[in-house]
N, C-alpha and C positions, 0 to 999 in steps of 0.2 A: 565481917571478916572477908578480904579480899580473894577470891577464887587462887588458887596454888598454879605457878605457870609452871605450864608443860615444860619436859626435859625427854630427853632420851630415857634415860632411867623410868619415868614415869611410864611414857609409851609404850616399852619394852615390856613395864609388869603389868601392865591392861593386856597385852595381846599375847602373853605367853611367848614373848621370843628375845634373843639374847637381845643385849645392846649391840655386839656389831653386825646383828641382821637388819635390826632399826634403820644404824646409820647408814649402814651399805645401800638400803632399799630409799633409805630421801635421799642420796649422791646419786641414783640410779644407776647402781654396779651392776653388771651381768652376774655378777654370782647371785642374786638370790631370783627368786621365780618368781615369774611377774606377777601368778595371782597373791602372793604373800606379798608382793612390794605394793601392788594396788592397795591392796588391806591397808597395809601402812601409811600409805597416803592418803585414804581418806580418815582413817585412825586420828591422822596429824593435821589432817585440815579441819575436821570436827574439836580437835582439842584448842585451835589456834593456836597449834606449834610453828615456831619460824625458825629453820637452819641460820646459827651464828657461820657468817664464815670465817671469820677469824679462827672462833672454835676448830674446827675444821682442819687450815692453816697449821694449828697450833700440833695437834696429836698427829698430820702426819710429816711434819718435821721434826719431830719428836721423837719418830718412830726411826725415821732417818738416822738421826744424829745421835743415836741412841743415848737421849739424855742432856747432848749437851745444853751450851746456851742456846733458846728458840729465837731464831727471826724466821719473820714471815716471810713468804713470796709470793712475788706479784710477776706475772707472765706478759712478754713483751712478744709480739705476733705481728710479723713481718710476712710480709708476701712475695710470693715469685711473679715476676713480669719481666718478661723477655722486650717489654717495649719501653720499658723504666727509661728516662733517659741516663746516659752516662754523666757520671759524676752523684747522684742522687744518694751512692752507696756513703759517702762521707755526712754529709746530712743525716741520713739515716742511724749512721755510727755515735755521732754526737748524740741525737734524741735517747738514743739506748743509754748510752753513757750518763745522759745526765738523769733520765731514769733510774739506773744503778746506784748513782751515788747519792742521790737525795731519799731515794730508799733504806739504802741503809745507813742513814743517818739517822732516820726516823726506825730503825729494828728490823728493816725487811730485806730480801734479797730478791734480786732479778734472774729468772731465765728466761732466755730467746728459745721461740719458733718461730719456724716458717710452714705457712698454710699456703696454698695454689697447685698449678698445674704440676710440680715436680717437689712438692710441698705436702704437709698433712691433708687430708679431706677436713672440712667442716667437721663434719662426727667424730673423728679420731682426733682429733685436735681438742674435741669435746669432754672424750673419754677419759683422756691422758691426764686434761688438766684436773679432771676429779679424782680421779683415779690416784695424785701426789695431796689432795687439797687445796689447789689452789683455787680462790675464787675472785681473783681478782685478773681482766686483763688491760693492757693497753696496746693498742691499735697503729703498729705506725704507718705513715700514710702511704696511701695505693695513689699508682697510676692509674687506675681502671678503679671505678666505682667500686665498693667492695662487697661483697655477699657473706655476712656471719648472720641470715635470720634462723637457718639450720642450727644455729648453738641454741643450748638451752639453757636459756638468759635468766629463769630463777634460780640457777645454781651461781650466777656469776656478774659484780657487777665490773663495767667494761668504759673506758676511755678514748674516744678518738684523737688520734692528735695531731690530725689535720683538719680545713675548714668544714668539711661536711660528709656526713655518711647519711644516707637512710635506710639500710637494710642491716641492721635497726638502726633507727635514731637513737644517738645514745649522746651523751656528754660532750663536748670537744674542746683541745685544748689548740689553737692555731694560730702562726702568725700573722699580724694586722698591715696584711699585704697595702690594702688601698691608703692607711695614714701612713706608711711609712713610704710609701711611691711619693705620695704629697708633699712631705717633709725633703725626702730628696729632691722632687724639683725645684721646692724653693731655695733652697740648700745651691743649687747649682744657678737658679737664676740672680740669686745675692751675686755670687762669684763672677757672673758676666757673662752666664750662657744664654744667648737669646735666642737659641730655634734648639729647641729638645727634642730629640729623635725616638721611637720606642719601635724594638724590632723583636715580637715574639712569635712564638709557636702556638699554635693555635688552641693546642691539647693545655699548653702549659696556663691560657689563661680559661678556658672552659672552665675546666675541672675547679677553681676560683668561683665560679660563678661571674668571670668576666669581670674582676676587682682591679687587674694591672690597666685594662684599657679603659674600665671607665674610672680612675684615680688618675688617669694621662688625660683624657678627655675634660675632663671637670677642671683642669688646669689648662690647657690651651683653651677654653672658654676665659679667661681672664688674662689671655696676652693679646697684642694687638696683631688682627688680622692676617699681618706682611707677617711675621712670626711662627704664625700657627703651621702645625706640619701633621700631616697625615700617617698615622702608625703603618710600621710593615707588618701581617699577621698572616703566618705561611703555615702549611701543613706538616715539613720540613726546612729546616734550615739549609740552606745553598745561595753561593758568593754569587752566581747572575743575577738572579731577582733582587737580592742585597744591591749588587753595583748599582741598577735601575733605580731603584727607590733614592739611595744617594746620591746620585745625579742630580734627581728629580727634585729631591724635600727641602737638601741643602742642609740639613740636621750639622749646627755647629758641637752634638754631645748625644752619642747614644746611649740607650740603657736598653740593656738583653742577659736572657743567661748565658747569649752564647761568645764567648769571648774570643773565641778564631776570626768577628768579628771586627779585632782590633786589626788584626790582620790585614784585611778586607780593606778595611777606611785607611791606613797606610799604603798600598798599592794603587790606592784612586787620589793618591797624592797628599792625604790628610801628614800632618806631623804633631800624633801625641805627645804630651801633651800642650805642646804651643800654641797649636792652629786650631785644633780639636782638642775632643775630651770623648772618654767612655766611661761608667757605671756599672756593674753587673750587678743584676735584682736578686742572684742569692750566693755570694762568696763560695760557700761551699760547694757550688758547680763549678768555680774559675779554672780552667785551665793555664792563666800563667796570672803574675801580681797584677792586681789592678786595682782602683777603687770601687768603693758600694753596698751593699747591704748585706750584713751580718743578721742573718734571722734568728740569731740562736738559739739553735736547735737543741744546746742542752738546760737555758733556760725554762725550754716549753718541756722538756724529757721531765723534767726536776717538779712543774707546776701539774703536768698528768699525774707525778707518783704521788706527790702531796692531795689530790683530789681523788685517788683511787683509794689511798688510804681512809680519809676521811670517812666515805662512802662503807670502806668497810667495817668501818669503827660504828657507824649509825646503823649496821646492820641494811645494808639498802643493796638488795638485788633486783636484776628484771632490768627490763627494759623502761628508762622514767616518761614519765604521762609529757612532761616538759622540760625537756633537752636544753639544757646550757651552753654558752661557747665562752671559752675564755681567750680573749685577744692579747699577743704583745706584740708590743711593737718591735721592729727591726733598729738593730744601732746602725749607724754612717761609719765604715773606715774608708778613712783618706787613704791612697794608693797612687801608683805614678801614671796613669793615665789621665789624670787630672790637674788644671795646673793650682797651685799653693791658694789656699786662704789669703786673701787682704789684710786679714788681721792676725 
């Protein structure tokens, strides 16, 4: 006969105390006293009891809606950074969104924080989301590395959705920066651009692990010599060093986030797009129409919610021993900075 699995109920009548002293003490609520929650935890680690979070999820939206229909929620955690660059908030917005609605397709609902300097703390960030049930978060991406190892990751399991965190290593959901750079420049050398210019910021290909320059590089290794053009890669963006570099490269097609850019190569006599051409590597940073790459940011929102769910349906919290990443690629929109397809 197979041993009987632990439940709250169970735990509860072994150690003489209600059910929501139990649960309160594995959520680790301030209301009950630590040496009774200790009790309880190791009560629950001797029984091999595991916290459902769905369970969880369920009774305190339940508690909420008093009765209505249940969906779950899953928590979408944004950061304050004052050095974010501009335009990043649109990007951002998209990921949430598509977050949102692929959630509640699937029965769950989404709500936003924001954790940093003018943001939740780490701990209170922690409290709050136990303190509703939630145990599920997703991560949207930081300019500055991110620090959640202060959470505590067996109550909650958690999605990055951008290319890399390590504080914790957890899951990632990001787009496939270097194929989709590749696919743009062949994309543009079919069309007849033969010297491909790249003008970024230094922070914006780091934090990549350096994916835009070396998907630039790996492709001027396959053009010939008189062709090849050396990237502009600046600490900030500014038109002298920009003027310089075009002078110098001869770049017949740029590609950058930063699209005041087009600007720039118009005043040094360029005429988009006849003479010249510009790309921008993520749309939703453009500041005026142009062509280039659609990262879709609610595609990747849509594939975190889909994998935090799962995650939570398999019962799987903590921090995993081996970290996933899930890549998409970026779509091509054609824009007027570029001149027409041949075909």
């Amino acid at each position: 006969m197979s041993p009987v699995t632990p439940t709250l109920r169970t735990l509860a009548k072994e150690l003489g105390l209600s059910r929501t002293t139990v649960s309160d003490a594995l959520r680790g609520s301030s209301r009950v006293d630590p040496r009774t929650a200790e009790r309880v935890r190791r009560a629950a680690d001797a029984a091999g009891y595991r916290r459902n979070p769905l369970a969880g999820a369920l009774m305190s939206e339940l508690r909420r809606s008093r009765g209505s229909e249940f969906r779950g929620v899953l928590a979408a955690v944004d950061f304050h950074e004052a050095q974010r660059p501009e335009g990043a908030a649109a990007y951002h917005g998209k990921l949430a969104q598509g977050l949102a609605e692929r959630a509640a397709e699937l029965g769950f609902k989404l709500e936003r924080f924001t954790a940093g300097t003018e943001g939740l703390s780490v701990p209170r960030l922690g409290s709050i989301l136990q303190s509703r049930g939630i145990g599920a978060v997703a991560l949207l991406p930081s300019w500055i590395p991110p620090d959640l190892s202060a959470l505590d990751w067996g109550h909650f399991t958690g999605v990055y959705t951008d290319y890399l965190i390590e504080r914790p290593r957890l899951h990632a959901v990001c787009s496939d920066q270097y194929r989709s750079l590749l696919g743009a420049l062949r994309l543009l050398h079919a069309r007849g651009y033969r010297r491909p210019g790249l003008y970024l910021q230094r922070r914006q290909d780091e934090r990549l692990q350096f994916r835009w320059s070396a998907a630039f590089r790996a492709f001027q290794d396959s053009l010939p010599k008189a062709d090849r053009t050396r990237p502009l890669v600046v600490e900030a963006y500014a038109q002298p060093a920009f003027n310089t570099w075009f002078r110098r490269e001869r770049p017949d097609v740029v590609l950058s986030h930063h699209t005041p850019a087009i600007s720039w190569m118009e005043a040094a006599g360029a005429r988009l797009p006849k003479t010249h051409g510009f790309a921008c590597l993520n749309l939703d940073m453009a500041a005026r129409p142009c062509a280039g790459l659609d990262l879709q940011p609610r595609l990747l929102g849509a594939r975190a919610a889909e994998l935090l769910i799962a995650q939570l349906q398999r019962n799987e919290t903590g921090i995993p021993a081996w970290p996933s990443t899930t890549m998409i690629s970026a779509r091509w929109s054609e824009g007027p900075t570029l001149r027409a397809s041949a075909g």
